[in-house]
N, C-alpha and C positions, 0 to 999 in steps of 0.2 A: 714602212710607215703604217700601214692596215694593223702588222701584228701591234704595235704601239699606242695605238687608236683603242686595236680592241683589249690589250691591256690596263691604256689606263681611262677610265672612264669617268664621268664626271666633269669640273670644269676647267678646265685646259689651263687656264690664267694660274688656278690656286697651284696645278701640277708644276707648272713653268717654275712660279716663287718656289715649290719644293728643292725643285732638283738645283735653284741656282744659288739658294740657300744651303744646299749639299755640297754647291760645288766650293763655297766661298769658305768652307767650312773645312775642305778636304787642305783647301790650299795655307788657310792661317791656319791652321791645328797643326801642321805641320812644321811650320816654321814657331808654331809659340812654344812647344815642346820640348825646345831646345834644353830647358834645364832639367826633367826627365831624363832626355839622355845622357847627362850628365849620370846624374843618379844610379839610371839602371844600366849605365854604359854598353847601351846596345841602341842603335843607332835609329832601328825600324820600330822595337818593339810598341812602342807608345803610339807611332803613327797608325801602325795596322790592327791593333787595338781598336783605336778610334775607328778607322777603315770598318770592321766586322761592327762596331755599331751600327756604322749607316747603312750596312747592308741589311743587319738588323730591322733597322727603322724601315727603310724601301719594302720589303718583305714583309712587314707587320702593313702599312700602306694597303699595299696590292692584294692584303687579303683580305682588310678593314671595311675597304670602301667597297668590296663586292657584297659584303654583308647585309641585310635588311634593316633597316637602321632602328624597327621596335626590337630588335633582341639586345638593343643596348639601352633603353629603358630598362627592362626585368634584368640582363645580369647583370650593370653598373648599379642598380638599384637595392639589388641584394648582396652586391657585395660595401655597400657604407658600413654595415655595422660589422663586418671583419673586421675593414681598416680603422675605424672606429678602436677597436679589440688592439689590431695592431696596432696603431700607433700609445694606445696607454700603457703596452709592454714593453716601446722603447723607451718614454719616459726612464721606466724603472731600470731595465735590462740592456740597451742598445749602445752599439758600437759606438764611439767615441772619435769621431774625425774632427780636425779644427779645433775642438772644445765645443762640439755640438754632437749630441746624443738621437741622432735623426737617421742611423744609418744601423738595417738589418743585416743580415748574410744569409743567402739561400743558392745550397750545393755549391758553395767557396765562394758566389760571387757575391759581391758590397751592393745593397739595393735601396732605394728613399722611397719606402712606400708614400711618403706624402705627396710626393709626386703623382702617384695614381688616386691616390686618396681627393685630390682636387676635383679631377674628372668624374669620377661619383659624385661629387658635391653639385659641381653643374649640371649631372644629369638629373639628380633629386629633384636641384630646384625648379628644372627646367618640366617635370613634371608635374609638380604643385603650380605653376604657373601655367601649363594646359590647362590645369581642373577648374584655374583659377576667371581663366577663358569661356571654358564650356557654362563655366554660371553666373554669365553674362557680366562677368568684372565686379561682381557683386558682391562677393565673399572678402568678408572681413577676416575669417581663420588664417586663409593662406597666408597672410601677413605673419603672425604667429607661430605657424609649422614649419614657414623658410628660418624665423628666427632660429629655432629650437635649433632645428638640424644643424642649421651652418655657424650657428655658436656653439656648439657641439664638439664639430671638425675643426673650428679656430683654436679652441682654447688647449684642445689636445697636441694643436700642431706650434702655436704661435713661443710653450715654454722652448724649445730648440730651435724654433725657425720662425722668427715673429714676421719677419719682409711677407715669407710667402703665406702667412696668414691673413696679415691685409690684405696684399694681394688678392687674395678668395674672396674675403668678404669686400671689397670694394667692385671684384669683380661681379657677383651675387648682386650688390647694391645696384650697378647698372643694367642687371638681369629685371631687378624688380618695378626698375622705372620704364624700361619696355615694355613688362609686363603691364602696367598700368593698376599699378600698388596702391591704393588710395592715398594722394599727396598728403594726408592728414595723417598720417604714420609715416609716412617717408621723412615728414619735417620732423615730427618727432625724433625719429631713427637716427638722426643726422645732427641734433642737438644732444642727442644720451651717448654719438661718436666722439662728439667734440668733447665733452665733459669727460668720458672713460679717457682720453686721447692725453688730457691735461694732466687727470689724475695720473696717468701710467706717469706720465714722464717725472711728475715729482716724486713718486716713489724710487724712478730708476735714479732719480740722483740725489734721495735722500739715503739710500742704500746704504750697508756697510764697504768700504774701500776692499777688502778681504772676502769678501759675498763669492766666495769661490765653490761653493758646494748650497746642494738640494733646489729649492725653486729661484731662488735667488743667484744661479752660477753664470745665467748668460747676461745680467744685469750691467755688469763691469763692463762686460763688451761695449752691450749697445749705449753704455753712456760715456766710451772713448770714443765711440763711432760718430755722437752726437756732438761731444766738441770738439774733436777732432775739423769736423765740418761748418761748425759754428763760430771756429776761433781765425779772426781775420791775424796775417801773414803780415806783422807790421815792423820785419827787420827789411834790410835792404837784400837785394838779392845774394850779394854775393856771400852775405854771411849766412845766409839759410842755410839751417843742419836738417840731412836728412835723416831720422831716426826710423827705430823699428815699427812707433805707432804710424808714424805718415809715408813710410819707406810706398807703400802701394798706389797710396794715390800720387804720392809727385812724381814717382816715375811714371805714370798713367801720365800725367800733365806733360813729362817731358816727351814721353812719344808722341804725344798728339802736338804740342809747340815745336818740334822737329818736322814734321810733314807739311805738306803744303796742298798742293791743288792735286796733282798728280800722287806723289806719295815716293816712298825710296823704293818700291816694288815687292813683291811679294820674297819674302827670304834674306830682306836686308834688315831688320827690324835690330835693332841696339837694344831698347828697352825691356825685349823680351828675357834677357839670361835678369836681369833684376826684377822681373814682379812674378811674386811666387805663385799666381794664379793667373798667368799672362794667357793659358790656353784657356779657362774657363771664366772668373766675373771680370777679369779684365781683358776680354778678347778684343773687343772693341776699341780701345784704346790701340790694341796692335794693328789692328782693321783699319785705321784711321793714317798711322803711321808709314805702313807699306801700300795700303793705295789710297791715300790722300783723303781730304775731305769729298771729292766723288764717290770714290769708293765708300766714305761713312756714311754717304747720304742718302748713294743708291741702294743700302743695305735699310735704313731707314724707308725710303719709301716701298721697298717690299711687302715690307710687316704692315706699311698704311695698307697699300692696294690689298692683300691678304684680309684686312677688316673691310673695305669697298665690297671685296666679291664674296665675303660672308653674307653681308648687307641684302646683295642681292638675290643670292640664294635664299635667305631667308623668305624674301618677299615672293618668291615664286611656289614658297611653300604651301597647301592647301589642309595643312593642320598645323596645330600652335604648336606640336611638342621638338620635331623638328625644326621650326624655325626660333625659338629659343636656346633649342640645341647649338646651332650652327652660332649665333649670337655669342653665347656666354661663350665657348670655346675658343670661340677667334677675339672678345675680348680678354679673357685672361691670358692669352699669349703673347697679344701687342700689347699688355699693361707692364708684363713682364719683360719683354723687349726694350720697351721704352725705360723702367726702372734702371735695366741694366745700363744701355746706353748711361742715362743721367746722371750711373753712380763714375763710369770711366771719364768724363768730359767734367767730372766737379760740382754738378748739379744736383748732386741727392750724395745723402752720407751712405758709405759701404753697407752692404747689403747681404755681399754672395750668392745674389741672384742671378742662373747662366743666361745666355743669349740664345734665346730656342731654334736650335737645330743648327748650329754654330759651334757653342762652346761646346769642351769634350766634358763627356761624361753619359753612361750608358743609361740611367736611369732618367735624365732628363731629356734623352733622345728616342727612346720606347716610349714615356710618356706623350712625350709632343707630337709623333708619328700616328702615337692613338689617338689625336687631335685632329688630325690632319685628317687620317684616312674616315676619322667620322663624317666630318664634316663633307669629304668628297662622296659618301655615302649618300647623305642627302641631297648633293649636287645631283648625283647619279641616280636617284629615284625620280625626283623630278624631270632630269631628261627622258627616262622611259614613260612618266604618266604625261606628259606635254607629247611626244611624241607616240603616244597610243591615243591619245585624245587629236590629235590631229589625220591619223589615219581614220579614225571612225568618222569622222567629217569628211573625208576624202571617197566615202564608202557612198554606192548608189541608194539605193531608200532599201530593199531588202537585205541586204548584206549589212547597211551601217545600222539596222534594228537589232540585227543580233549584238556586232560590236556595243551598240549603245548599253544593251541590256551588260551587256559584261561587265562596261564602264559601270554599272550602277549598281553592281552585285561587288564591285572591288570599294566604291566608294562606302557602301553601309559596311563593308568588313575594316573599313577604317575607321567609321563611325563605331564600332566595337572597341577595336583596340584603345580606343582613347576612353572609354568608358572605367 
C-alpha cells in the first residue's frame, strides 16, 4: 500500500476514475473486438494490442504527473506551431482512414496528431488567460490572441475532423468565460458562432451530391450524418430496413433496447459482430448492452465526478496558469465523453468521437493519459506546497523563520515563472 501511495501521487479520486476507466475498458474492448478477430483471425491480437496501449497510457501517467507542471507551459507551448505545420501536411499528404485524411505514420505506427494538437491549444490558452489574470482582467488583447490561435488550430483540424474542432473551440469557449473574458466579446463571440454555424450548414447541403474530392470531400458525410439524424422513423416497426447509411446507429439502438437494469454481462453482447466500430465511437452502446443502464450510468457519473475534482484542484491552486490548466483539460474530456455517449443513445448525429480511455485506439489513449497525468501533476504540486505550508506553521518561532523565508523565496520564483 506505501509503495502505491508513493507511486501514485496526487489525488486519489481522479487515480481511482483512471484505473476504473482502465478497467471497464479492458473488459468491453474485449468483447467489442469480436469482428477484428474475425478479420485478422487470431483471437488475442486486437485485445493485447489494446492491452500495450493502456500500459502505454499507465506509464506515460506515472511519469507525467511527477513532472513540474511549468515545463508544460514552455514544451506544449512550443510545440503548437509543429502541429500547426503538421497538421497542414495531412490536409494535403495524410493517410486516408474512413475517408478522413487525419491520420500520420511514425516508424509503422498510424497516429492523429490532432489529438495532441488539442492539448497544446489548451495549454496556449490556458497561458494567455494567466496573463490575462496578472493584468487585473483588464486586457482586451487576450480576447483576440485566444481567437487567432484557436481559429488557427480549428480551421486546420475541423476540413477532416469537424466534431473534434468544435469540440476545441467550445472547449476554449468555456476556458474563456472562467477566465473572465469581457462578456461584451463573449456575446459577440457567440452571435458570429451562431451565424458561421447557419452558414456552414447551408453550404453543407447546398454542396454538390458528388463533392467527393479537395475541400469539399467530407461535406457528403456530414450532410448524411445530419439527416440521417434529422429524419423522423415514420414506417411501422416491422417494416424498418436497416441500411448501410443507418446500419450503425440502429444497431447502437438495438443494443441499448435489448438491456435492461443489469445488462446480459460482459461478453454476451449480440450487437457487437454488426456495428463496425462497436470497440471505438460505438462502445458505449455495448457498455450499456452488457451491463445494463447501471453500468452506462456509472460510467457517466465518472467523467462528472473527474470534472468535480478538476474543479477543486483548480481552486486549491495558488496561480492562474495551473488552474485553467486542470479546467480546460477535464473539460474537453467530459465534452468529449458526453458527445460520444449522445451520438450511441440517438441524441447527437455520428461523430466518430471515442470515449476517453475506453474506446480502442492508441492515439486517443496517449492523448488522454497526457490529460490525466497533467492534471494529477497539479494535484500533486498542491499537495506538497499545502503540505510545506503546513509544516512551516507547525515549526517553533526559530525554525519556522527559516522555513518561512523559504516559503517566500519559492513563492517570488513563481511570481517569475508566470511573468
Amino acid at each position: 500500500m506505501g509503495l502505491l501511495r508513493s507511486l501514485c501521487r496526487g489525488d486519489k479520486v481522479v487515480w481511482i476514475i483512471f484505473f476504473a476507466l482502465c478497467v471497464i475498458s479492458l473488459l468491453e474492448v474485449f468483447s467489442a473486438t469480436s469482428t477484428l478477430t474475425y478479420k485478422t483471425a487470431n483471437h488475442w491480437a486486437p485485445f493485447t494490442g489494446h492491452c500495450t496501449h493502456l500500459l502505454i497510457g499507465l506509464g506515460t501517467v506515472l511519469v507525467v504527473h511527477r513532472l513540474p507542471y511549468r515545463w508544460f507551459r514552455y514544451g506544449w507551448t512550443a510545440a503548437f506551431p509543429i502541429f500547426a505545420l503538421v497538421l497542414c501536411y495531412l490536409t494535403m499528404s495524410g493517410m486516408l482512414v474512413n475517408g478522413a485524411a487525419r491520420w500520420g505514420e511514425v516508424f509503422g505506427t498510424r497516429v492523429q496528431p490532432s489529438e495532441f494538437a488539442k492539448i497544446s491549444v489548451i495549454v496556449v490558452v490556458s497561458t494567455l488567460l494567466m496573463l490575462h489574470k496578472n493584468a487585473g482582467f483588464r486586457s482586451k488583447n487576450t480576447f483576440w490572441y485566444i481567437l487567432v490561435m484557436v481559429g488557427t488550430m480549428c480551421l486546420l483540424i475541423f476540413r477532416e475532423n469537424l466534431s473534434t474542432a468544435v469540440i476545441l473551440f467550445g472547449t476554449v469557449f468555456c476556458m474563456m468565460f472562467i477566465g473572465k473574458i469581457p462578456s461584451g466579446q463573449m456575446l459577440k463571440l457567440s452571435g458570429v458562432c451562431l451565424a458561421v454555424a447557419g452558414l456552414f450548414l447551408a453550404v453543407v447541403f447546398l454542396s454538390p451530391e458528388d463533392s467527393d474530392s479537395g475541400v469539399l470531400h467530407r461535406f457528403s458525410v456530414w450532410k448524411d450524418r445530419v439527416i440521417d439524424f434529422v429524419t423522423p422513423i415514420d414506417c411501422d416497426a416491422r417494416d424498418y430496413v436497416i441500411t448501410d447509411d443507418n446500419r450503425q446507429t440502429s444497431h447502437a439502438s438495438i443494443a441499448i433496447a435489448s438491456s435492461n437494469v443489469v445488462g446480459c454481462m460482459p461478453g454476451n453482447s449480440v450487437q457487437r459482430d454488426f456495428l463496425a466500430q462497436a470497440y471505438s465511437d460505438f462502445i458505449y452502446a455495448i457498455i450499456i448492452e452488457e451491463l445494463g443502464l447501471l453500468g452506462g450510468g456509472l460510467v457517466f457519473v465518472f467523467y462528472l465526478i473527474l470534472l468535480i475534482r478538476a474543479g477543486r484542484i483548480a481552486r486549491k491552486c495558488d496561480r492562474a496558469f495551473p488552474a485553467f490548466l486542470v479546467m480546460g483539460l477535464a473539460i474537453m474530456l467530459v465534452i468529449q465523453a458526453v458527445v460520444n455517449m449522445a451520438v450511441a443513445v440517438g441524441l447527437f448525429p455520428v461523430t466518430g468521437q471515442t470515449l476517453p480511455l475506453i474506446s480502442r485506439g492508441g492515439s486517443s489513449i496517449l492523448a488522454v493519459s497526457l490529460c490525466i497525468g497533467m492534471i494529477l501533476s497539479v494535484s500533486r504540486s498542491n499537495d506538497e506546497r499545502i503540505a510545506a505550508e503546513s509544516r512551516a506553521g507547525s515549526k517553533d518561532a526559530d525554525g519556522g523563520a527559516a522555513t518561512v523565508a523559504e516559503l517566500s523565496e519559492e513563492n517570488e520564483e513563481r511570481k517569475n515563472d508566470e511573468r
